[in-house]
N, C-alpha and C positions, 0 to 999 in steps of 0.2 A: 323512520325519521329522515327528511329529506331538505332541513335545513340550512340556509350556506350564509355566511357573511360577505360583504361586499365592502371594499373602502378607497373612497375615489375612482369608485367601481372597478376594483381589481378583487376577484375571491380572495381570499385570504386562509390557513388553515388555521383552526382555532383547535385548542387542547378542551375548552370546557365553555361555556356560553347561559350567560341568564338573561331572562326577560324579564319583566314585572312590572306591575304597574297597580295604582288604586284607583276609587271612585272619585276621592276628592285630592283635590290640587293634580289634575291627570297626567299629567309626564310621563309617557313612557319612557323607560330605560332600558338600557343591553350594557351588561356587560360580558365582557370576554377574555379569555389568557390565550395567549398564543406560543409557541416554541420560542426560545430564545439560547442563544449562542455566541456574546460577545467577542470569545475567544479565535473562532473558525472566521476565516474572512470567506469560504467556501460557503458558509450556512447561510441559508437564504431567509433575515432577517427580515421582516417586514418596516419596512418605513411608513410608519403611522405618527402623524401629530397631531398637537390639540386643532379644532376645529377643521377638521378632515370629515366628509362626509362617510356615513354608514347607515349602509342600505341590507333591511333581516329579509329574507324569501323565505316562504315555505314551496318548492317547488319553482312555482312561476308568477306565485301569489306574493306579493311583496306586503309584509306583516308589519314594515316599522321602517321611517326614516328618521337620522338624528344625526348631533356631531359629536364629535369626540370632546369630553370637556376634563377628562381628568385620564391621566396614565403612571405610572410606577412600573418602575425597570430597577434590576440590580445590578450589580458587578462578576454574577455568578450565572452558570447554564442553567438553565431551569426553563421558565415561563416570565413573561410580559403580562400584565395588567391594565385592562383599559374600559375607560367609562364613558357610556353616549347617553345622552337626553334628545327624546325627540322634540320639535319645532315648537311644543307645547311652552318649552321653557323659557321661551321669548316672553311670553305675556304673562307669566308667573314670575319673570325678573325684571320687570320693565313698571314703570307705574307714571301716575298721569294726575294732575290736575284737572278737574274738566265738570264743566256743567252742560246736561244735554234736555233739551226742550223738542215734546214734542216729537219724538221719535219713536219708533219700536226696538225692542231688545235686537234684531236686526239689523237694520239697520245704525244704531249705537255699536255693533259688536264688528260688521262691516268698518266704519269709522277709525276704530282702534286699530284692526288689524289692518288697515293702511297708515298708519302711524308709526310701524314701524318694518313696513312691509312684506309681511306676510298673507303668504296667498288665504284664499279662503275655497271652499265648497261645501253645497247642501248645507245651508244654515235654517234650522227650521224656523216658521215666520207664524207664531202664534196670533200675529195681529192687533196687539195690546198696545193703543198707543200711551205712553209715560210723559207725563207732561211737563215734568221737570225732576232731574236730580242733580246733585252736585257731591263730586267725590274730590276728598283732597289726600294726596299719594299715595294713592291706592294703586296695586299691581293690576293691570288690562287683565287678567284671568277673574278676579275677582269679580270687578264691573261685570262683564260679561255674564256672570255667574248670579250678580245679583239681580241686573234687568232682568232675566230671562225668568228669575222665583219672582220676581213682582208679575208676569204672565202668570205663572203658577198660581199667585192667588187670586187673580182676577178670573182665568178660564180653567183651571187644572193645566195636567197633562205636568210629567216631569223632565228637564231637559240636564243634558250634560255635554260641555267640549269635548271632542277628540281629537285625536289627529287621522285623514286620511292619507297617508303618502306623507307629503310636507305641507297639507294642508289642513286648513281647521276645519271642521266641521260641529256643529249641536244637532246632537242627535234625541232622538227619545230614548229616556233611560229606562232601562228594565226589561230592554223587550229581547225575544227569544234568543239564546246563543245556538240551538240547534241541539247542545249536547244534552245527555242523557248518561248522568254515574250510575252504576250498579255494582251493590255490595258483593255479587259473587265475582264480577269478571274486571271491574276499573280499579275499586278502592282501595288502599291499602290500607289505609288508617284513619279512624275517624272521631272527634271528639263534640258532644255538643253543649252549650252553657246559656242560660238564661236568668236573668236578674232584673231586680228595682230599683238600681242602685241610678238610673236616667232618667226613673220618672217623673211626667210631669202631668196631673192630673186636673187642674185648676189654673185659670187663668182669667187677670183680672183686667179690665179693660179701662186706660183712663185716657181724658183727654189733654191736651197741653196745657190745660190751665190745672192739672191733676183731679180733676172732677172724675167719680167712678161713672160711666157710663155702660159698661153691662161686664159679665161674667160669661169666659164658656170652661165646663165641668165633665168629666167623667164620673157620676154618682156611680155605681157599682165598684169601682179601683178605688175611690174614697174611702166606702165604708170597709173592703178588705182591706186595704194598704196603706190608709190616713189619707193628708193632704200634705202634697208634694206644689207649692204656687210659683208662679212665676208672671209676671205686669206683662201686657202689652199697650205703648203708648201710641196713639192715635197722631197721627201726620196731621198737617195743619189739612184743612177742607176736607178730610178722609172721610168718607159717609161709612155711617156707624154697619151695611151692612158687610162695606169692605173690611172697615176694621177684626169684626167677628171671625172672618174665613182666616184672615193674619192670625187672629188669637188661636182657631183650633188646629192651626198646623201647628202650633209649638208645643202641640199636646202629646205626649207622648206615653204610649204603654207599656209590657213586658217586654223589656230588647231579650231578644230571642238571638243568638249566632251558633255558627256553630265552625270550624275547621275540616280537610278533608284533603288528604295526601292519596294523588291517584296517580293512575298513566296520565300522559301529557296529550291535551288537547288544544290547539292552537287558537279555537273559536270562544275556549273558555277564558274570557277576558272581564275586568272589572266594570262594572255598569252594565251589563248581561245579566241574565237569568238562566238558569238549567235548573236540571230534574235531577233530585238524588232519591238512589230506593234502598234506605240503608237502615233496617227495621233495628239492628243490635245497637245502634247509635240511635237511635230513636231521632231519624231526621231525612226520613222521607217526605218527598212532595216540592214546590216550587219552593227555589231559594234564588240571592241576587247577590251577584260575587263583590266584596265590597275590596279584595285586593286581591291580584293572583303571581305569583312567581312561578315561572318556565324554566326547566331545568336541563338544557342538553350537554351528557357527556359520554363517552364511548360508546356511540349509535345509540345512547338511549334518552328518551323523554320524559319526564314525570314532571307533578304541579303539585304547587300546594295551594289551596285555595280558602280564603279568609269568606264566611258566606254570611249573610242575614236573612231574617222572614221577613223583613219589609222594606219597601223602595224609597229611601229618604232622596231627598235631594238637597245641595249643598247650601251656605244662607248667602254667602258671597259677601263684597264690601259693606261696610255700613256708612249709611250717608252723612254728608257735613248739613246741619241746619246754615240755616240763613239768617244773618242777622240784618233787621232792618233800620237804618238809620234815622233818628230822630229829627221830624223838619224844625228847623230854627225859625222860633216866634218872629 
């Protein structure tokens, strides 16, 4: 383990350090304790406060930038306590009015994050132009999160924010972390669960004036598991076969998860995928980390890792309709 903390780019010694983070609402977080000795004016206390930069390396690879937003100190020698969010939490705290015509998830997500000026990089550009939406205060993460699933239903392909450094990026989610668990030499612990307590098997399709205009179904999960329904309602001009691809992503099957306490891997990160071969947990094969916490203390690393068998993507804000004004006879 070869990780150091940084703050207003001074290293710092830490007593114990977590990382973690999820798929959805993505903020990375660190936190950290460090020695403390209010008593000694010799001890070399660190002068840390809220909104002070910190910067995670692994090596020379820098894992995480954020600021400090929360700390707790006592009156006793012990340890300090301190909490950072990365740059993410900008646009997950910040919300907006805004109607945008005519744009792509892109450029609209471009827009935001000069709004409140954060940087940006590699924002993937699906090409979908959106012709109009209208959000009313809605958090910038959301929007972002929701143009990009309106891509999603129109070409595929599934997208998620992150942060590079102190920059945003949307990346494609799901795709390889590199790692590889293995029941003899990584894992320590592992449990797996699977339920119907999420299903949704049927889906009915209407339009604004509530007329039914079509169904999409799972028959085989029906006739084992009943019907589980839930509406899908048609945007104003929405051609019925946009509507349908809307309606079967809300379909859902057996959520399959599972957990898995290993050694610590830096790559395995939430919105990634790896490989577990852990036959006595019966949860071998391609899983996608839907949360992961990082655990460094006394040179050692370990994870715990929240996993799924399948790549959801988040639904994001929901939009404000339009009302239109009635012309005076």
């Amino acid at each position: 383990m070869s990780v150091s903390i940084f703050v207003n780019g001074i290293q710092i010694s830490y007593v114990s350090a977590t990382w973690s983070g999820t798929e959805n609402q993505a903020a990375r977080k660190l936190d950290f304790t460090v020695p403390s000795n209010p008593y000694d004016k010799n001890f070399d206390n660190p002068k840390i406060a809220l909104g002070d930069p910190v910067d995670f390396y692994d090596g020379k690879k820098l894992l995480y930038r954020g600021i400090i937003t929360s700390r707790e100190k006592t009156g006793q020698i012990g340890t300090a306590s301190y909490e950072s969010y990365d740059y993410m939490h900008y646009l997950l705290r910040s919300n907006v009015t805004k109607v945008f015509k005519n744009k792509t998830p892109k450029k609209i997500t471009v827009a935001l994050c000069k709004m409140i000026g954060l940087e940006y990089t590699k924002l993937e550009d699906p090409k979908v132009n959106i012709k109009k939406v209208i959000y009313q205060d809605k958090p910038l993460y959301d929007i972002i999160v929701a143009v990009y699933r309106k891509a999603y239903a129109a070409k595929g392909g599934k997208y998620m924010p992150t942060m590079v450094g102190g920059k945003l990026s949307v990346i494609i989610k799901g795709t390889d972390s590199g790692v590889t668990l293995d029941q003899a030499t990584d894992i320590t612990g592992a449990t797996f669960h699977d339920t119907t307590n999420n299903m949704v098997n049927q889906v009915k399709i209407f339009d604004q004036k509530r007329k039914q205009k079509g169904q999409v179904r799972n028959k085989k999960q029906i006739t084992s598991y009943g019907t589980y329904q839930q509406v899908y309602t048609m945007e104003s001009k929405e051609k019925t076969a946009n509507a349908k691809k809307n309606a079967e992503a809300m379909l859902v099957g057996i959520t399959k998860e599972a957990s898995v306490e290993a050694i610590g891997d830096v790559r395995a990160v939430a919105g990634k995928a790896l490989v577990i071969h852990d036959s006595a947990a019966g949860i071998s094969g391609i899983f996608y980390i839907s949360s992961d916490t990082h655990t460094f203390q006394n040179g050692v690393h370990t994870m715990s890792l929240e996993l799924n068998y399948a790549n959801e993507m988040e639904t994001g804000a929901e939009e404000e309709t339009e009302t239109k004004k009635k012309k005076k006879k």
